[in-house]
N, C-alpha and C positions, 0 to 999 in steps of 0.2 A: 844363490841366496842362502844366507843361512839359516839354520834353525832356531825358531823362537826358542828361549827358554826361561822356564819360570825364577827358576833358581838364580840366572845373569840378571833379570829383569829387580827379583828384589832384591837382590845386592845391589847395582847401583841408584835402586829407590833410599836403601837403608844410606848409602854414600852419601846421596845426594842431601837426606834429612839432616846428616850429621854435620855436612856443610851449613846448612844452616842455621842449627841450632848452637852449633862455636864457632866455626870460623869464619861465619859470614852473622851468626849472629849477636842478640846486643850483650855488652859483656858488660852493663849495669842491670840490676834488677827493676823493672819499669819505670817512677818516676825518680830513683835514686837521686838520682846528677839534677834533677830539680830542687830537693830536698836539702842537699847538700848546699849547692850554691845559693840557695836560701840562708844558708846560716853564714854567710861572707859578712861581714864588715861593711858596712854602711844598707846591707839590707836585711838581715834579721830582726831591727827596729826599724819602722816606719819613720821618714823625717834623722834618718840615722847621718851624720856624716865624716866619722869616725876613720872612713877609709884613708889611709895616707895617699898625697898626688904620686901619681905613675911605680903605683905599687908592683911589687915583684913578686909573681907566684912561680911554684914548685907544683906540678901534676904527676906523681908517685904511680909504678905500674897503670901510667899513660893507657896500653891498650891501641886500639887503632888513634885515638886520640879525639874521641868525640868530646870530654870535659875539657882538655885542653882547648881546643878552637872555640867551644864556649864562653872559656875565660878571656881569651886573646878576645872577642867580641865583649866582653867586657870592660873590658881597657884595662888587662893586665899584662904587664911585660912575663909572659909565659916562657918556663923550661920544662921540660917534661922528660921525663925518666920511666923507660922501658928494658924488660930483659930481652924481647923477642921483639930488635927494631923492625924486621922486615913489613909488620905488620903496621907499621904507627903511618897515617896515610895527614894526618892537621899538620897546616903551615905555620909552624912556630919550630925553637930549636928541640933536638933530643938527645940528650946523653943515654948511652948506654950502658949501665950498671946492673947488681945484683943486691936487691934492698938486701938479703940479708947481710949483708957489708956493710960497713963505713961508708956514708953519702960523699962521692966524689966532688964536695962542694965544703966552700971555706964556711967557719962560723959565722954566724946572725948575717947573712943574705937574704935571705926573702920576706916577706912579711907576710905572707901566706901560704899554706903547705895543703895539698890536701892529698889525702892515701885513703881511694873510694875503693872496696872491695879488695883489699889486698892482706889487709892482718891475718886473714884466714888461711894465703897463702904462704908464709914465713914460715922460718925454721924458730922466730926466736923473734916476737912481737915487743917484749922490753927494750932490743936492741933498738928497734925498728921507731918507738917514740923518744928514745932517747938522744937518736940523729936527728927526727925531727925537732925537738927543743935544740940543742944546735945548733941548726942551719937556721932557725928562725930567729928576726930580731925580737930584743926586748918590746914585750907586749904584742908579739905575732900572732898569729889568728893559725890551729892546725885544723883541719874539719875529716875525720876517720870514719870508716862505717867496719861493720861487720853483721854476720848473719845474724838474726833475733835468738838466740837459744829456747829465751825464755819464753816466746809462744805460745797461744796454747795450742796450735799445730804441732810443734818444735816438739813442748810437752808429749803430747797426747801419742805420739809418732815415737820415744825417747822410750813413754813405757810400752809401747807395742811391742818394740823390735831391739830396742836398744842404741837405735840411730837417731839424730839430730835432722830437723829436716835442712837441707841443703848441705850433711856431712853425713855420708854414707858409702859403706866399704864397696866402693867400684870403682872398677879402673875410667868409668867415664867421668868422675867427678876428684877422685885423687890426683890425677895427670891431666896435666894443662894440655890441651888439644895442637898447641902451635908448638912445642918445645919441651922436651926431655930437660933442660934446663931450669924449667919451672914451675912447679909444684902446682895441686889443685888443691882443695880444701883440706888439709891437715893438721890444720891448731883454731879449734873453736875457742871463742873467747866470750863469756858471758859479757855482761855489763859492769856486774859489780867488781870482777878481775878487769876488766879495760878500764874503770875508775880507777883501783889500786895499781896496774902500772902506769898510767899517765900520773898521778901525781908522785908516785916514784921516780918518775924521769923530770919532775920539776913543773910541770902544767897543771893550771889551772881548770878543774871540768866546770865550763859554763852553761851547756847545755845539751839534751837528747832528744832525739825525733827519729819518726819513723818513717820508713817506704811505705807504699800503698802495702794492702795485704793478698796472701796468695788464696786462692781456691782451684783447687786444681779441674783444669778443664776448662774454666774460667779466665778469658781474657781479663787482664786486672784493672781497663777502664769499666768495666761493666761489673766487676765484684762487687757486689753491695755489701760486704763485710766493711767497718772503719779500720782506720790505720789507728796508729799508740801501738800501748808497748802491749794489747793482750795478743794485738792478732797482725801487726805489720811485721814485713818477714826482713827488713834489713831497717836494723838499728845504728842511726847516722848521730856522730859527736861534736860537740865544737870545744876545743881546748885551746885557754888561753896562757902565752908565754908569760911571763911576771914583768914586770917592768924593773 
């Protein structure tokens, strides 16, 4: 038999946590993907019916693919776009590309785009809404999030230390846990910069909302803090194409 050891024991304790907290777990921030698909096209207005029939949506660093199968349950004809397909497990198609590229998709295709948690990951976020007005048709619907800067977590964290909360100098947060191919958090983007490049890429900003907010320790259904823009930790966009 062999011998216990402490040192084997919490190394595969620390393995095992790290499995779960990336690669097994959720790669939206709590109610994100609810937030977001809140602001779609015939459901951000009550009695809304705006949605074109047998619309075409775009799911941008996809992820295992939980917004995608979402959307397919929604009655979107879904593609979804991952750098690290291994991981994408929803039955819909997947192309495999690298957002900071050119979208391997012809102009005005889809009439819905959405790139949930991702501008953070880019080398070059102008690029990145500039292919989406593109690929979207006239009058498309894009819906983008990125982390809250403006916080007063964010804040209050920015003047302690000089880090951003959810952008800070570690390799568990700079480096994407599935792939050396794709970056972790490296290009913060306030709000009032993600307004001036979407309408530099030709969108229209129609509106901002928030994730739940964070407390740490604090599961975030039980956080009695509200969400908005003082204390929600992921600030979700709706931009619209022009007609």
């Amino acid at each position: 038999m062999n011998d216990f050891s402490w040192a084997s024991a919490l190394e595969r304790g620390r393995g095992a946590l790290r499995t779960r907290l990336t690669l097994r777990g959720p790669r939206a921030y709590a109610d994100t993907h609810d937030v977001a698909l809140s602001l779609l096209p015939g459901r951000s207005t009550p009695g809304s019916t705006t949605r074109p029939r047998n619309p075409k949506a775009l799911d941008l660093g996809a992820g295992r693919g939980e917004l995608s199968a979402r959307l397919a349950l929604l009655g979107y004809d879904v593609t979804a776009v991952e750098r690290y397909a291994p991981q994408f497990e929803a039955k819909v198609p997947l192309v495999e590309a690298d957002l900071n590229e050119a979208f391997p998709f012809e102009a005005a295709t889809f009439d819905v785009a959405m790139g949930i948690e991702i501008l953070e990951h880019l080398e070059n976020p102008r690029i990145f809404l500039r292919e989406l007005a593109r690929i979207l048709r006239p009058g498309g619907t894009a819906v983008v999030s990125t982390p809250n800067l403006t916080s007063l977590l964010s804040r209050v964290l920015f003047a302690a230390c000089g880090q951003w909360d959810l952008f800070f100098n570690h390799p568990w947060r700079l480096r994407d846990p599935y792939s050396a191919l794709v970056h972790g958090h490296i290009t913060p983007v306030p709000k009032w910069l993600l307004e001036h490049h979407a309408r530099d890429a030709g969108f229209e900003v129609e509106e901002h909302r928030y994730s739940s907010s964070y407390l740490p320790g604090v599961p975030w259904r039980l956080n009695p803090l509200p969400s908005g823009a003082v204390f929600g930790r992921i600030l979700i966009t709706r931009l619209r194409k022009p007609l």
